[in-house]
C-alpha positions in Angstrom: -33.3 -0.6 -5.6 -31.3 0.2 -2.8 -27.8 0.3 -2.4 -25.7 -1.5 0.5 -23.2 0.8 2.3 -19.9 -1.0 2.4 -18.9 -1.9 6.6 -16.0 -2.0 8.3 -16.6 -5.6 9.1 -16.9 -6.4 5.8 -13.2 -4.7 5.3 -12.0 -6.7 8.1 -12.6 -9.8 6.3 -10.9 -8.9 3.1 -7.8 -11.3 2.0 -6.7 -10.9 -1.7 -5.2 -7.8 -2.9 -8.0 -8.3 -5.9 -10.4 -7.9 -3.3 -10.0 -4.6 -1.5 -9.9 -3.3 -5.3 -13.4 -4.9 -5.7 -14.7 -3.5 -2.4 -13.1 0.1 -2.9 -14.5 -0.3 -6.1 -11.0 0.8 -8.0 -10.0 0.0 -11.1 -6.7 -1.7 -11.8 -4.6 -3.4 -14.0 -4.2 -7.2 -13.0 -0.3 -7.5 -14.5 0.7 -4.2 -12.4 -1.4 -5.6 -9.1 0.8 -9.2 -9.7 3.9 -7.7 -10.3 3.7 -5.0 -7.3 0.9 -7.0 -4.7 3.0 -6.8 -1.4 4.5 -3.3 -2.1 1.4 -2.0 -2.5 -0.2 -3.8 0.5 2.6 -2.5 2.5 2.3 0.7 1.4 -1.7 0.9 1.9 -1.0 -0.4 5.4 1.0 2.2 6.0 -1.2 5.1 4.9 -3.9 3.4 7.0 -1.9 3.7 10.3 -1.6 6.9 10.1 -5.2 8.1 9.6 -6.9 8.9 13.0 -9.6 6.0 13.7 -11.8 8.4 15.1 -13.7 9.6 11.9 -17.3 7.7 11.3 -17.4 4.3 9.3 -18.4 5.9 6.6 -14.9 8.7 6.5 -12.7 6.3 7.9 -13.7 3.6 4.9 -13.4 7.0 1.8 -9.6 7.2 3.6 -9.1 3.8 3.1 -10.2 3.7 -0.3 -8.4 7.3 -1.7 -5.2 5.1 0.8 -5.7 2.1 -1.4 -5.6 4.5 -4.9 -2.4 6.7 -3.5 -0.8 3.2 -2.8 -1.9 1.7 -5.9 -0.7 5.1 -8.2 2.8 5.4 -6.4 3.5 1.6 -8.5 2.5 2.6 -11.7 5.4 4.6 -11.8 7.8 3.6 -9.3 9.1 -0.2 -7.9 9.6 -1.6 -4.8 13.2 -0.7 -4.8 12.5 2.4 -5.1 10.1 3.0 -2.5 12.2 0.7 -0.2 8.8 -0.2 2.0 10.7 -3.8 3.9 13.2 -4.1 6.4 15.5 -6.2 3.8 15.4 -2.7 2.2 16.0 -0.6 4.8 19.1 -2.7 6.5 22.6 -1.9 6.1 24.9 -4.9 5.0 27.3 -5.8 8.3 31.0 -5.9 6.9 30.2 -4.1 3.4 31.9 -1.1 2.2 30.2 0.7 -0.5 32.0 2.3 -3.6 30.1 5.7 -2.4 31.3 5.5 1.1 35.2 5.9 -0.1 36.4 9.1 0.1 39.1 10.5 -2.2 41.9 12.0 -0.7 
């Protein structure tokens, strides 16, 4: 029996959050994937930008999959708050004051 190497064209073509677990071949918990799916997404995305491109198929996709895990573990115990990984998170409120930005005199 021989096995089939996972591709990057086959990664390409992956959709669902459910499915990069399946390819990566990762366990998870379907309630914590729901609950946390774009954060984690986001997050993977972002550990994949930063890894240099220029590492064989076979590296690159072992980067993407420990990327996936270190994405995946940073939800189990942390939220999306928390990480703050959108822009709706990341913008200050225009003509808001905020109870820790008044000093005491």
């Amino acid at each position: 029996m021989t096995l089939v190497s996972p591709t990057l064209a086959q990664f390409n073509q992956l959709k669902d959050a459910e499915e990069y677990f399946q390819f990566f071949d990762l366990p998870y918990d379907p309630q914590t994937l729901n609950i946390n799916r774009l954060h984690i997404l986001r997050k993977f995305s972002q550990l994949v930008q930063a890894e240099d491109k220029n590492q064989s198929e076979a590296q690159l996709l072992n980067t993407y999959r420990k990327a996936l895990q270190t994405a995946y573990d940073l939800f189990l115990t942390s939220s999306g708050v928390e990480q703050k990984l959108f822009k709706v998170f990341q913008d200050k409120p225009k003509n808001v004051v905020m109870v820790s930005d008044i000093a005491e005199e």
